[in-house]
Structures are given as C-alpha cells and as structure tokens.
DRENVOKOL-170584 format. One record per residue (C-alpha): x, y, z. Coordinates in Angstrom, 1 decimal, decimal comma, padded with zeros to 4 digits, m for minus. Example, Ala and Ser with C-alpha at 12.3 -4.5 7.8 and 13.67 -1.06 7.14 Angstrom:
BEGIN
<atom px="012,3" py="m004,5" pz="007,8"/>
<atom px="013,7" py="m001,1" pz="007,1"/>
***
This chain:
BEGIN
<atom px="053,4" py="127,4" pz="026,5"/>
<atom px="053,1" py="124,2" pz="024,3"/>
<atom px="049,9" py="122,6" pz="024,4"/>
<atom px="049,3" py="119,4" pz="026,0"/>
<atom px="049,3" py="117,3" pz="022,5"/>
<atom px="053,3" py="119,1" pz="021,8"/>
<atom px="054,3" py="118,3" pz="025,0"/>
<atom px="053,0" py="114,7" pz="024,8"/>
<atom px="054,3" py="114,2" pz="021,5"/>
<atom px="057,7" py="115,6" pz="022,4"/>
<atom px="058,2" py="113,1" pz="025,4"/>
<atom px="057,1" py="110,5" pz="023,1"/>
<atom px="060,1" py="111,2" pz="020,6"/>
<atom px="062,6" py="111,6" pz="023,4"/>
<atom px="061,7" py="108,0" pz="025,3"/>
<atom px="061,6" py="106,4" pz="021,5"/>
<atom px="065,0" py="107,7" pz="020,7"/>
<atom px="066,4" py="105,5" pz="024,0"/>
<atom px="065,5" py="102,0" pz="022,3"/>
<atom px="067,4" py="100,1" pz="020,0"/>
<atom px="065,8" py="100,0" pz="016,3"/>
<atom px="064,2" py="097,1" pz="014,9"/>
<atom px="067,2" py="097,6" pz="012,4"/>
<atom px="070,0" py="096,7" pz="015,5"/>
<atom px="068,7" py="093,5" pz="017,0"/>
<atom px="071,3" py="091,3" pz="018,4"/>
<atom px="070,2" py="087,8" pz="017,9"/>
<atom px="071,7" py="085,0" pz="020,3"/>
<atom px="072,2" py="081,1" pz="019,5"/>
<atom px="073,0" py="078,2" pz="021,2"/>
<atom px="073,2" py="074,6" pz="020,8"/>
<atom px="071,2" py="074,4" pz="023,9"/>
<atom px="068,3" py="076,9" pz="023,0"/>
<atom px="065,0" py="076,5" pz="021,6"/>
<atom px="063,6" py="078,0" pz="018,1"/>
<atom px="060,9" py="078,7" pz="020,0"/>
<atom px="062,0" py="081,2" pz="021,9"/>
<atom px="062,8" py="085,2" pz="021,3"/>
<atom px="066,5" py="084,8" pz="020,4"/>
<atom px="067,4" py="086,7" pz="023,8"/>
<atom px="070,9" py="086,3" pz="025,5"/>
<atom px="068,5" py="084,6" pz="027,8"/>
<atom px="066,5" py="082,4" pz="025,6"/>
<atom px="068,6" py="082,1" pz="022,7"/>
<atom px="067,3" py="080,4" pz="019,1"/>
<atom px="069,1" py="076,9" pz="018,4"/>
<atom px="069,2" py="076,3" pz="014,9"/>
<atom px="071,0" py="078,3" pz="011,8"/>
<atom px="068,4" py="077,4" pz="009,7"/>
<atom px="065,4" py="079,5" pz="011,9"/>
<atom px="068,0" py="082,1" pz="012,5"/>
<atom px="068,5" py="082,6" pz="008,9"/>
<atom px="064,7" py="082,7" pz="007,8"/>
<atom px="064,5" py="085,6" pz="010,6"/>
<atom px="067,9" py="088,1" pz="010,2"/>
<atom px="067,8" py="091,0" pz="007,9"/>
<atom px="069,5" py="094,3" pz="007,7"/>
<atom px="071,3" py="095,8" pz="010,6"/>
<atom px="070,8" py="092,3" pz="013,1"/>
<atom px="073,6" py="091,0" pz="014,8"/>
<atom px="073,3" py="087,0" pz="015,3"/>
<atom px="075,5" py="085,8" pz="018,4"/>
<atom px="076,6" py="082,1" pz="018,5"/>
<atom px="077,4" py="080,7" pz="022,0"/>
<atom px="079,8" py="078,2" pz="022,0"/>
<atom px="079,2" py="074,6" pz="020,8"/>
<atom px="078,4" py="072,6" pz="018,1"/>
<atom px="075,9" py="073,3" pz="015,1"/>
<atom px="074,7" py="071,1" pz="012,3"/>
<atom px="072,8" py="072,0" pz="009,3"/>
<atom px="073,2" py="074,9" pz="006,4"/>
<atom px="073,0" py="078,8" pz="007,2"/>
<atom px="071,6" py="080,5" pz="004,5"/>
<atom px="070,0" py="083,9" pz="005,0"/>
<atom px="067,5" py="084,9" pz="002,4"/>
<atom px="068,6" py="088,6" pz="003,4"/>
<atom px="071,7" py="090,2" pz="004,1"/>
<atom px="072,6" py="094,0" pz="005,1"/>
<atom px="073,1" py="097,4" pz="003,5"/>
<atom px="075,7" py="099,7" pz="004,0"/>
<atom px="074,1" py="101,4" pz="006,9"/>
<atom px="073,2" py="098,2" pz="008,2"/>
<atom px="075,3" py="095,2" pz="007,5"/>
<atom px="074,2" py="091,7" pz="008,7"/>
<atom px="077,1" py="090,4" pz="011,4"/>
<atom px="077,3" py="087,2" pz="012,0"/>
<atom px="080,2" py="086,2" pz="014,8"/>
<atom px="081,0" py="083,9" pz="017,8"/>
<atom px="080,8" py="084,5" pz="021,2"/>
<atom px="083,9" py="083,4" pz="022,1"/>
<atom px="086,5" py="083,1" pz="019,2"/>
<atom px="086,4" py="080,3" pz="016,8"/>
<atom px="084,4" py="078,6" pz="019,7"/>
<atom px="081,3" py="078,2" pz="017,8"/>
<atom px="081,6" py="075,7" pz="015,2"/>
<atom px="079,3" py="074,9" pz="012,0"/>
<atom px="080,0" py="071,3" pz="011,1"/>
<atom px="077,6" py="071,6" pz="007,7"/>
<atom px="075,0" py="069,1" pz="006,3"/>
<atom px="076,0" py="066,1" pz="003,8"/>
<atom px="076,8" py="067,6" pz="000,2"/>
<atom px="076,1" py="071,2" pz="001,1"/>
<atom px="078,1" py="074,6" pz="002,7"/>
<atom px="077,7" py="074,7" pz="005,8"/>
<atom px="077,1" py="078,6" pz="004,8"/>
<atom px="075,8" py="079,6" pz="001,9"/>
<atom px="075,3" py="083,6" pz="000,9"/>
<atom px="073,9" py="083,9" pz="m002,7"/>
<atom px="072,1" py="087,5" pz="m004,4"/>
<atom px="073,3" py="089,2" pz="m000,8"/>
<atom px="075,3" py="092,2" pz="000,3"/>
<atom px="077,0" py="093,6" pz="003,1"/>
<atom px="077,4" py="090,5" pz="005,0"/>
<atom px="080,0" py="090,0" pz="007,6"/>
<atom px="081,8" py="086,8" pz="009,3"/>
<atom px="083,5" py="087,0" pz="012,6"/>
<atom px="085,2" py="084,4" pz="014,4"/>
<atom px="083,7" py="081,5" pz="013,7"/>
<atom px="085,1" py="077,8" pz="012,9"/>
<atom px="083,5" py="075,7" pz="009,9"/>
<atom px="084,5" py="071,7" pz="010,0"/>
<atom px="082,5" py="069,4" pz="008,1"/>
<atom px="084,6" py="066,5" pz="008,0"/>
<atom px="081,6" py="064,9" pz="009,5"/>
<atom px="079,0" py="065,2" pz="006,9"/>
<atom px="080,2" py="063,4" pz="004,4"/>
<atom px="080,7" py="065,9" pz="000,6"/>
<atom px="080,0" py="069,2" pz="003,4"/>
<atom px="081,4" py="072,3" pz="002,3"/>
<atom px="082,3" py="075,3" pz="004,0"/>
<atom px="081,5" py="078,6" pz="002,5"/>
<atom px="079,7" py="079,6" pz="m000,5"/>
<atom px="079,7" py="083,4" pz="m001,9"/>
<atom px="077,6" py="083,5" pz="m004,9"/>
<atom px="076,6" py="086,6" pz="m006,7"/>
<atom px="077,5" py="088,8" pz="m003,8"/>
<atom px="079,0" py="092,2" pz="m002,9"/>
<atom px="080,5" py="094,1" pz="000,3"/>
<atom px="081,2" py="090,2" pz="001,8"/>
<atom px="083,9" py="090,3" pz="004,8"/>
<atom px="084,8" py="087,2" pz="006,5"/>
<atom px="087,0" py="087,9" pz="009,8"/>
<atom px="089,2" py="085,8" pz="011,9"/>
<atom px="087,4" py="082,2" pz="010,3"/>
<atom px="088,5" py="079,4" pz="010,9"/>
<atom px="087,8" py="076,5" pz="007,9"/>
<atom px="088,9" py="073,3" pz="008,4"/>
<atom px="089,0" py="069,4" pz="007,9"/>
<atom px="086,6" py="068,9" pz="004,7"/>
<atom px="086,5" py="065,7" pz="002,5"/>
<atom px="085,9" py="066,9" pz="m000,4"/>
<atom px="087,4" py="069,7" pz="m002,6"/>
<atom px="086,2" py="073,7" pz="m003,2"/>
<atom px="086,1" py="074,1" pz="000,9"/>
<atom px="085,5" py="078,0" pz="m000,4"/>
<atom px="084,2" py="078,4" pz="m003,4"/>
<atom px="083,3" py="082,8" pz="m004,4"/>
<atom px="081,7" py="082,8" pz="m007,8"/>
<atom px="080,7" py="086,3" pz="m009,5"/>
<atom px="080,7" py="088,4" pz="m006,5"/>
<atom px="082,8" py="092,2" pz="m005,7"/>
<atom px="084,1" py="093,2" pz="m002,9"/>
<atom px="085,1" py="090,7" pz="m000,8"/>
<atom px="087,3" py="090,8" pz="002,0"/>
<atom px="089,3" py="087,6" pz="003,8"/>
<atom px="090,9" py="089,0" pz="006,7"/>
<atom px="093,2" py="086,9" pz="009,1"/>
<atom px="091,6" py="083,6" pz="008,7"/>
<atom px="092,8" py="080,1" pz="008,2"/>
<atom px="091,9" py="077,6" pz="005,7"/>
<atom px="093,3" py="073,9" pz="006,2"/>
<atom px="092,4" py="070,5" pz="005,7"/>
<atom px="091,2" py="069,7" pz="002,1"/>
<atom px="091,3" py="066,3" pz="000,9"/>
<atom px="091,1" py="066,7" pz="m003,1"/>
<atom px="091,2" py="069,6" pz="m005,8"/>
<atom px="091,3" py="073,1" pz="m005,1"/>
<atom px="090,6" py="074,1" pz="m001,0"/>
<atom px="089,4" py="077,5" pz="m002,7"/>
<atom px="088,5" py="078,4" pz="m005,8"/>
<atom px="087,6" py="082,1" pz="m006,6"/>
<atom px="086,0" py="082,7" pz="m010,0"/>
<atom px="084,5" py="085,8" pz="m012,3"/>
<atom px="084,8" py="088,5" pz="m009,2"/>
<atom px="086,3" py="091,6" pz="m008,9"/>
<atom px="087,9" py="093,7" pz="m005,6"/>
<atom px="089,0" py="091,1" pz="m003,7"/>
<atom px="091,2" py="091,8" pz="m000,6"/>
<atom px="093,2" py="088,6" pz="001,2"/>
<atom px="095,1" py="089,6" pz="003,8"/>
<atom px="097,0" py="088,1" pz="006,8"/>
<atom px="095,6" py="084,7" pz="006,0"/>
<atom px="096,9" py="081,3" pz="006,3"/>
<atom px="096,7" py="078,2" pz="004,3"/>
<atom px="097,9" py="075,2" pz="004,6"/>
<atom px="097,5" py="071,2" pz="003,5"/>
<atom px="095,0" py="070,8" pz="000,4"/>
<atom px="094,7" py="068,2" pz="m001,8"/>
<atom px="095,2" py="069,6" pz="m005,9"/>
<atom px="096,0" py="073,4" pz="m004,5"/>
<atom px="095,0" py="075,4" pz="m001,5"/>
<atom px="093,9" py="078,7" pz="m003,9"/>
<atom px="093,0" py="078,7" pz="m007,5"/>
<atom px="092,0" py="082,3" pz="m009,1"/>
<atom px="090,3" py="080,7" pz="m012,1"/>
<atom px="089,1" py="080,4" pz="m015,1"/>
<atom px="091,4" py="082,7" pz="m016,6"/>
<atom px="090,5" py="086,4" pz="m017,8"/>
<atom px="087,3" py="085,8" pz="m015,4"/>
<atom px="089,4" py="087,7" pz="m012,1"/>
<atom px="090,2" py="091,6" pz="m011,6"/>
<atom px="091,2" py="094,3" pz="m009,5"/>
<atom px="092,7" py="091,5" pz="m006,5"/>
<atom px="095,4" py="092,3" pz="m003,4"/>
<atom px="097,0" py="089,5" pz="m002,2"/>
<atom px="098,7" py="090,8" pz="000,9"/>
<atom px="100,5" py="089,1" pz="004,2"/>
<atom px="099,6" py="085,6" pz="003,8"/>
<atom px="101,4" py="082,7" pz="004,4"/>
<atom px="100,5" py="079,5" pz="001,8"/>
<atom px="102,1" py="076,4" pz="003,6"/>
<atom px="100,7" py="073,7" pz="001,3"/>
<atom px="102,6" py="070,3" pz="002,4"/>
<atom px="100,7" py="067,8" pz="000,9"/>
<atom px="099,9" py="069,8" pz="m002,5"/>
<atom px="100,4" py="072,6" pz="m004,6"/>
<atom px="100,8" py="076,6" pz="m003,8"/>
<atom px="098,7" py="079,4" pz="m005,1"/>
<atom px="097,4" py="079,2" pz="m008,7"/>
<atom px="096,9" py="082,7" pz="m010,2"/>
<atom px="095,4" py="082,1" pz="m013,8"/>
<atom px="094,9" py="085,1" pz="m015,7"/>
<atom px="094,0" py="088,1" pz="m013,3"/>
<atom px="094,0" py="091,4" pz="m014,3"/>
<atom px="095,9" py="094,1" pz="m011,9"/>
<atom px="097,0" py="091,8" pz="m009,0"/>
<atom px="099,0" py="093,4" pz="m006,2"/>
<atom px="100,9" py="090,0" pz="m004,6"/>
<atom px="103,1" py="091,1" pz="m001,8"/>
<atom px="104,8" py="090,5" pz="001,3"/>
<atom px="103,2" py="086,8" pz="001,0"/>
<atom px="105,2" py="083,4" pz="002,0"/>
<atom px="105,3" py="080,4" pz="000,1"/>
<atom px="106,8" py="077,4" pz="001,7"/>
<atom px="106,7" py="073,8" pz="001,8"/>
<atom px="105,3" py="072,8" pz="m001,2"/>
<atom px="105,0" py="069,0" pz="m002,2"/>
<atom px="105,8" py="067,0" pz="m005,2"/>
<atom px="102,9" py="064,5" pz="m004,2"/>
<atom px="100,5" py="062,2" pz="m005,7"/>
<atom px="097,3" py="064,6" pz="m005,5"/>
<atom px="099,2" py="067,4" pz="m006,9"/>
<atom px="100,6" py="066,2" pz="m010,2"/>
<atom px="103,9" py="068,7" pz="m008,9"/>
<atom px="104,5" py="071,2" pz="m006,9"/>
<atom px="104,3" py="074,5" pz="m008,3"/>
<atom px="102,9" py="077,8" pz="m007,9"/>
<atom px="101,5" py="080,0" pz="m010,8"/>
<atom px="101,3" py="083,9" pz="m011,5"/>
<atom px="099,9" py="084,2" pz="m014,7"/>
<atom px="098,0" py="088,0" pz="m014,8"/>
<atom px="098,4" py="091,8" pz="m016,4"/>
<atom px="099,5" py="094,9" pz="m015,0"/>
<atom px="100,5" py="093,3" pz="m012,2"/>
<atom px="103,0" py="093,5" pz="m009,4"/>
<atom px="104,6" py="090,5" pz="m007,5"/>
<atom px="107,1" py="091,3" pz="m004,4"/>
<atom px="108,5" py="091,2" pz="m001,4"/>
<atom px="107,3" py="087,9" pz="m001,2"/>
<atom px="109,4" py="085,0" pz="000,1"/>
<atom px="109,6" py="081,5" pz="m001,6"/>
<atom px="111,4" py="078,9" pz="000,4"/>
<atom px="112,0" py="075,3" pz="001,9"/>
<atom px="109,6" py="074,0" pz="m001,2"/>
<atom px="110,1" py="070,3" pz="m002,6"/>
<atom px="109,7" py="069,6" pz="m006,6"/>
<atom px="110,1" py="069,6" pz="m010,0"/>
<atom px="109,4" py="073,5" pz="m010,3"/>
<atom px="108,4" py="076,3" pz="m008,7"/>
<atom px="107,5" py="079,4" pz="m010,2"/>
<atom px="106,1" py="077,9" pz="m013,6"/>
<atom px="106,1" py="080,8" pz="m016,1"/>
<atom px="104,9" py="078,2" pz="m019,5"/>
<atom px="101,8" py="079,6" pz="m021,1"/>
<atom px="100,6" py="076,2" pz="m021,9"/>
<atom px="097,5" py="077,6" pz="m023,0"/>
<atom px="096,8" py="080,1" pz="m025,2"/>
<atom px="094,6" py="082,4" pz="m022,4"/>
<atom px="097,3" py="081,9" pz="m019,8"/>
<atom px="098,5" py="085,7" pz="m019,8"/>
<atom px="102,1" py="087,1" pz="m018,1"/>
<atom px="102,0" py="091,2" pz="m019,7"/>
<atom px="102,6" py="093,8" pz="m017,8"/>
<atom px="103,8" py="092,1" pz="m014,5"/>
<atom px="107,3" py="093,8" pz="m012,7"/>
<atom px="108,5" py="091,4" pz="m010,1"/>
<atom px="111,1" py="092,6" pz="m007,7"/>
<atom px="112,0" py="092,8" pz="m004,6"/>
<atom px="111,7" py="089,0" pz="m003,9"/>
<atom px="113,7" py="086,0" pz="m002,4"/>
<atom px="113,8" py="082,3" pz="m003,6"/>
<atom px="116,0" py="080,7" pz="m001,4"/>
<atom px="116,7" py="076,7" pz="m000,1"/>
<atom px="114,1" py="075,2" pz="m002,8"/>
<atom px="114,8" py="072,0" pz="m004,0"/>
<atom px="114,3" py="072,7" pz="m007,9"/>
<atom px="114,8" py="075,5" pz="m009,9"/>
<atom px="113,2" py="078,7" pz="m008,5"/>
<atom px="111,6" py="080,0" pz="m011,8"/>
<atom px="110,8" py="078,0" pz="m015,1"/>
<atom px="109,9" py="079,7" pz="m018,1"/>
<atom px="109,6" py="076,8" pz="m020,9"/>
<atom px="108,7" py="078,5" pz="m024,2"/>
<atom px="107,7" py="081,3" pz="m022,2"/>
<atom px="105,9" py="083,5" pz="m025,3"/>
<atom px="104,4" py="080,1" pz="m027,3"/>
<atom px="100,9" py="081,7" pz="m027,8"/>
<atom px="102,3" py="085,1" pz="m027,5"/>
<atom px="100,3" py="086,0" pz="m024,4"/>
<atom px="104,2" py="087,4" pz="m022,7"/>
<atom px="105,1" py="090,5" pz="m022,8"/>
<atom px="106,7" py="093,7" pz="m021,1"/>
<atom px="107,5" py="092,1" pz="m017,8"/>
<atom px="110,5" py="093,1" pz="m015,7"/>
<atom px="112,4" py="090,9" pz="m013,2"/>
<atom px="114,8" py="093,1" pz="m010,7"/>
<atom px="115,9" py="092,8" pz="m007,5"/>
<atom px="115,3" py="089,7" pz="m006,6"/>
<atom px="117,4" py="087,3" pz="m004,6"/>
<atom px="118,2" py="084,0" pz="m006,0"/>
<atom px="119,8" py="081,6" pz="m003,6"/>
<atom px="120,6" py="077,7" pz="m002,3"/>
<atom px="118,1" py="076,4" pz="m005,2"/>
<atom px="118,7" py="073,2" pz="m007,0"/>
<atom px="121,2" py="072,2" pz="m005,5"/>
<atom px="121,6" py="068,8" pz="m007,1"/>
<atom px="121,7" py="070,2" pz="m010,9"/>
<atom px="118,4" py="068,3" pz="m012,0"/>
<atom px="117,9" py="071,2" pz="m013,7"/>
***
C-alpha cells in the first residue's frame, strides 16, 4: 500500500491536471471595464494598451463589443504550441479606431499571432493606420474587417514569413497604396475582398524583395483607383481571383493592374467591367520589373473598356522571357478602337 506522502502527492497531480494552465488564459475586454480588474468575463480589462503589456504565449484576449481607442501592441506573441489569439466576441463587433499617426495594431519581432473578427476604422484619428506586421512569422489574420483610413498603407507587412489573410475585407483608403507588402516570403491571401483605395488597393513591392506568395479567391473591386500591383515576385500562384471595376481617376494616374514575377502561374481569374487606358500592363519600364517563367491560361477578359493586355516593348531591359499565354478568353474589350 502507498505511503501517505504517494498517495498525497498522487491526488495532488490528479486535481492540478483539472485547471487550465497559466499558458491558456482567456483574457476579456470591454469598453466598459476597468484595467484594474482581473480580465475575467466578469470584470474584464478596458484598454488595448494594459492588455498588451500583460498577454503572452497561449492567452486568448476577448473583445466585447464596442468601441476602442488607442494602439495594441503586444511586446510578446505565441509559439507554435501556444499561439496568442486575439478575436471579437461577436464578429467584427469590436472595433479598434487607432490613435493619431499610428496602427491601431502593431505586431513587430513576434510569432504565432492570430486575428479573428475584428474591425479596424481610424478615420477618426487623423494619419491612424490599421495593421502593422513587422519582422514577423506564423501571423494569421481572420475574418478582419479594415476600413475608412485617411491616409495611405492601411496594411503595411514588411520582412515577415508566413502570413496568412484569410476572408477579410480591406476598403476605404484615401491616398497611395491601401496595402503594401514588402521583403516577405509565404504569404497566403485568400477569399479576401478589396475595394476603393486611393493609388492601388495591393502593392507587392519593391521588386525582387517578395517570394513563395498564393493569391487565391479574392475579389479586387477597386472603383476609385488602380487593381493589384505585383512587382517582381518570385513563384506566385494568382488564381481564381476577380478583377473588376477599375478606374481611370485622378489618384490613380490609370487604371491598370500589374503581374510582373518568375516562375509563376496566373489563371482562372476573371478581369471584367474595368474602365481605362489599359489593363493588364505587361511594359518593363524598369529594368528590375521581371515577366520569366510565368504561363497564364485559363483566364477571361471580357466587357473592359480598353485593351485587355498591353505589352509596349515588352523585352526593353531584357527582363521577358519563356512565358506562355493559352487558353484564355478574349472578349467585348475596346470596343471603341482607341487602341
């Protein structure tokens, strides 16, 4: 028969393994809480600012549904046991309306990080951005919602692997580029919408900085600017996307959408009901501006205003090469002879 001590010890071990770890914490906000308290369902935090200075690996933080102001900005994120979750109560009913002249969420030097349902507007602080990703890896953002901001570079990923954009919706930039991604590598978009920017709504940029990306099931509906800007990536899979309603507007200087990249595949996407000058603009009119390797089939252009694909002095820097066009379905395009 176990001695005392054993049995003691064994009890102990069973009644620990019934409560949560420090390491699963679920962490509740709400714009009528108090920093003050626990951060309990009950007695929930109120600020994104405490909240970040408290979550770490594994912790859950819950936003209620309301309004918050000011910057979120964990100092640490998750691990791959134990990925730090962010989401909304109720979807896209929590929403972070940012601080003048900053993102309204910033994630720099983090990984395993995830985003779930939440809406970003900071058309009220005046310069606010939405979401930074800076020197990051294993980033997910889910079901977001990023919207109405006065400025330009709404999303801005720099240097970072990794990420995932799944299902969300960007709209609502007044100048340059809504998004800009630059120097990262495995980068899933997918089943995303976006839609009214000022320059562009996405910019893969600067070129030969981008690799490994899937563009997948989105729909770019751009109406006051240019579409998609793809400068130079290095194996890109864009398919099954929609590109639609372009505009030849002020902001824009044309509308247009570019696929520069190498060893690359564009199809099954669907270009129609767009209004300009061009559309697919194939002119390396800079010598780092690359279009080898790319097979592009499979694709409609159909109803466009201007010519469905330009390719001015296509090879001028000789950065063209070994691309294949077949199947595709032109249709309906130009239908005035301007070009």
């Amino acid at each position: 028969m176990p001695s005392a001590p054993t049995v003691v010890a064994v009890l102990s071990l069973v009644m620990l393994s019934g409560l949560p770890s420090a390491a699963e914490r679920t962490l509740h906000l709400s714009p009528t809480g108090d920093d003050a308290n626990p951060g309990t369902a009950e007695r929930p935090w109120a600020t994104l600012e405490h909240a970040a200075a408290q979550v770490g690996p594994g912790d859950t933080v819950v936003l209620e549904a309301g309004e918050y102001s000011g910057v979120f900005a964990p100092a640490r994120g998750g691990d791959a046991e134990a990925p730090l979750t962010i989401r909304a109560a109720a979807r896209r009913e929590a929403v972070l309306t940012g601080a003048p002249a900053q993102f309204a969420i910033s994630l720099q030097d983090l990984s395993h990080v995830r985003l779930e349902g939440l809406t970003v507007r900071t058309a009220g602080a005046p310069g606010g951005h939405w979401l930074r990703v800076d020197r990051c890896r294993e980033i997910t953002l889910e079901d977001m919602r990023m919207q109405d901001t006065d400025t330009s570079l709404g999303l801005h990923v720099t240097n970072s692997s990794d990420l995932t954009l799944r299902a969300c919706e960007l709209r609502g930039s007044q100048q340059g580029s809504m998004g800009r991604i630059e120097g990262c590598e495995r980068v899933l978009i997918e089943g995303c919408s976006f839609s009214r920017g000022g320059h562009d709504i996405l910019l893969l940029w600067p070129d030969r900085t981008n690799r490994q990306f899937v563009l997948r099931g989105n729909v770019f509906h751009p109406t006051t600017c240019r579409g998609v800007l793809v400068d130079s990536v290095d194996r890109i899979l864009f398919e099954d996307n929609v590109i639609t309603r372009m505009f030849d507007g002020g902001r824009c200087a044309g509308a247009n959408f570019q696929f520069f990249a190498s060893d690359s595949i564009f199809r099954y996407n669907r270009v129609y009901d767009n209004w300009g000058e061009h559309l697919w603009w194939l002119a390396t009119y800079r010598d780092t501006l690359d279009f080898r390797g790319v097979r592009a089939c499979n694709n409609v252009f159909d109803d466009n205003s201007a010519v469905a694909l330009r390719m001015p002095q296509p090879n001028r820097y000789g950065t063209a090469s070994d691309s294949i066009f077949a199947n595709n379905v032109f249709s309906r395009n130009d239908p005035y002879g301007s070009r």
